[in-house]
C-alpha positions as CSV (number, residue, x, y, z in Angstrom):
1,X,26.8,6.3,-27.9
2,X,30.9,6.3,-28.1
3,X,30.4,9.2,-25.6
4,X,28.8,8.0,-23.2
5,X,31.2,4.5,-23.3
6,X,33.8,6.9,-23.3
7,X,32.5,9.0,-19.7
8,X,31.6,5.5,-18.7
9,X,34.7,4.4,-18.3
10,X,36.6,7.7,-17.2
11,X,34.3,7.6,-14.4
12,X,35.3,4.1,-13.8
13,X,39.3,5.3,-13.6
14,X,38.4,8.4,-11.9
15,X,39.5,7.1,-8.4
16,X,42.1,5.0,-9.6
17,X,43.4,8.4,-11.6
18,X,43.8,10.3,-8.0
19,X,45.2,7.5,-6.4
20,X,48.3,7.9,-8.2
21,X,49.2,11.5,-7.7
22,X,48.4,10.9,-3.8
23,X,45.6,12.3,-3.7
24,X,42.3,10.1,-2.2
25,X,38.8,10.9,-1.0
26,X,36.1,8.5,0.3
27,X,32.5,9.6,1.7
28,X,31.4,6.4,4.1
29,X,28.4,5.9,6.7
30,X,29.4,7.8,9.9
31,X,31.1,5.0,11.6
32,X,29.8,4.4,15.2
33,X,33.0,2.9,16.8
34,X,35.8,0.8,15.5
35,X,38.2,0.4,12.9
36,X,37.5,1.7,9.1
37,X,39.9,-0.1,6.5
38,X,41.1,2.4,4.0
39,X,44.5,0.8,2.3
40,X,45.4,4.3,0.5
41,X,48.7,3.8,-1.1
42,X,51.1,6.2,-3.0
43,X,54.4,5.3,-3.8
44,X,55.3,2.7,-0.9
45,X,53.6,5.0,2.0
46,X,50.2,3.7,3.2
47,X,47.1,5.0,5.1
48,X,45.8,1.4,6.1
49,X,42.9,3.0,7.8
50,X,41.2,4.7,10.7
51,X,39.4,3.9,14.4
52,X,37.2,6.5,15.7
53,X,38.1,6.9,19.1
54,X,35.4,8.2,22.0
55,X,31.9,8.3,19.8
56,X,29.6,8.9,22.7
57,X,27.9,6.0,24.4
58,X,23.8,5.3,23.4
59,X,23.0,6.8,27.0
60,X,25.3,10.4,26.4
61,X,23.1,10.7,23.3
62,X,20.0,10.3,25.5
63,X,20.6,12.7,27.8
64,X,22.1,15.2,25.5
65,X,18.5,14.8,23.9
66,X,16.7,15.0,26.1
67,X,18.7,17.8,28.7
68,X,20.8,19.4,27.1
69,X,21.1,19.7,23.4
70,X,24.1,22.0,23.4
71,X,26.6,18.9,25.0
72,X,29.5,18.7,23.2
73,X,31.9,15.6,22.3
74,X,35.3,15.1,20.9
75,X,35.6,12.5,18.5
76,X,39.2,11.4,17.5
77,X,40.0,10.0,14.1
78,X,43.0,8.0,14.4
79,X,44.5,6.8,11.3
80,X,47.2,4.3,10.9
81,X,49.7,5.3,8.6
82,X,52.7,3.1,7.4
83,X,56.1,4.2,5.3
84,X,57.9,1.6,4.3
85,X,60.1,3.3,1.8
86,X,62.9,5.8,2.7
87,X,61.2,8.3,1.6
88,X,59.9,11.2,4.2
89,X,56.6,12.5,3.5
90,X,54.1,14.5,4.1
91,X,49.9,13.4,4.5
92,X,47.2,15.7,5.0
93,X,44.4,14.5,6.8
94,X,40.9,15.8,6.7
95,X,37.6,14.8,8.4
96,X,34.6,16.5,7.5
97,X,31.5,15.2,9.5
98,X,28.4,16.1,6.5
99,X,24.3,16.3,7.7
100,X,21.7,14.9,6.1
101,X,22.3,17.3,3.3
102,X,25.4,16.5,2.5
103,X,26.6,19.9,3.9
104,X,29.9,19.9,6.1
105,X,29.3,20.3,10.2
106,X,32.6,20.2,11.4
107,X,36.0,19.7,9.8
108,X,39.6,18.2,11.5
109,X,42.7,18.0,9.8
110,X,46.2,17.6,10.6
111,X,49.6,17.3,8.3
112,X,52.3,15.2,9.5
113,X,55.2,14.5,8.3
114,X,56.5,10.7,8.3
115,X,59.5,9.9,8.6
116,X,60.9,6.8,6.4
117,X,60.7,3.1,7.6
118,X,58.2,4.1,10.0
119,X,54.0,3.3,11.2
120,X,52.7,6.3,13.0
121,X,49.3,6.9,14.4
122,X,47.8,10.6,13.8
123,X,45.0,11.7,16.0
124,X,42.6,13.9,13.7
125,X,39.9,15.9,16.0
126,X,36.5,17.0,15.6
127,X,34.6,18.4,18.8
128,X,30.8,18.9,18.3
129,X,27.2,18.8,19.8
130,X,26.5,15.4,20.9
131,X,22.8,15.5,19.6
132,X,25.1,16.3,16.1
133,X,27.5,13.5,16.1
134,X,24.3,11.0,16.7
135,X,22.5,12.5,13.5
136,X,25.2,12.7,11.4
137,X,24.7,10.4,8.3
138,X,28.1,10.8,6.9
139,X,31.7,11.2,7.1
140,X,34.1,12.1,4.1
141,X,37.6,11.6,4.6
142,X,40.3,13.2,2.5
143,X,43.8,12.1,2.1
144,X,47.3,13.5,0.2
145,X,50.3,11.5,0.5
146,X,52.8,14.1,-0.7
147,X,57.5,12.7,-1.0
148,X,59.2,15.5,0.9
């Protein structure tokens, strides 16, 4: 019984146990347009959150359905990012766009580095079938903040 109070509550302060080496990960629904709050902090950098920049209109999907399945799209990924210490740093981004399986489809990432007293937007891309991007359940985003 002690044991399982004891994973119980590791479990509970896994995420809170990445978040302070800089290291984050969340899996969310694939967002279909606008901004996705994230507020990863290490240190006094943030990654505040994302907006997914040209998801393909309800009418692309249609006719990449219906005539040509192998119509591809770029989606951006553009996350907000603000260092308010005076500190540079480095953050990896990664996007991984998962099926219904959970199984990774396509993958963008990027590594800035940022410089101190500074907000910067990075543009993350992932290009992939239309038909693709419409089925996709699920996004997981990945995150390291790392002091240069």
């Amino acid at each position: 019984m002690r044991v399982r109070v004891l994973i119980s509550v590791f479990l509970a302060a896994a995420p809170a146990l990445l978040a302070l080496d800089g290291q984050f990960e969340k899996t969310i629904p694939f967002p279909k347009g606008g901004d996705v709050k994230l507020d990863w902090k290490y240190q006094d950098c943030m990654i505040q959150g994302l907006r997914i920049l040209n998801y393909p209109a309800d009418l692309d999907i249609e006719k990449a359905k219906r005539e040509d399945p192998n119509d591809h799209t770029n989606i951006g990924w553009e996350f907000a990012i603000d260092n308010r210490s005076s500190n540079k740093f480095e953050v990896k981004l990664m996007v991984e766009v998962l099926d219904k399986s959970g199984q990774v489809i396509k993958a963008g990432d990027k590594s800035p580095n940022v410089s101190a007293h500074s907000a910067e937007r990075v543009k993350v891309s992932t290009r992939l079938r239309t038909v693709e991007a419409a089925d996709a359940p699920k996004v997981r985003l990945r995150a390291a903040i790392i002091p240069k």
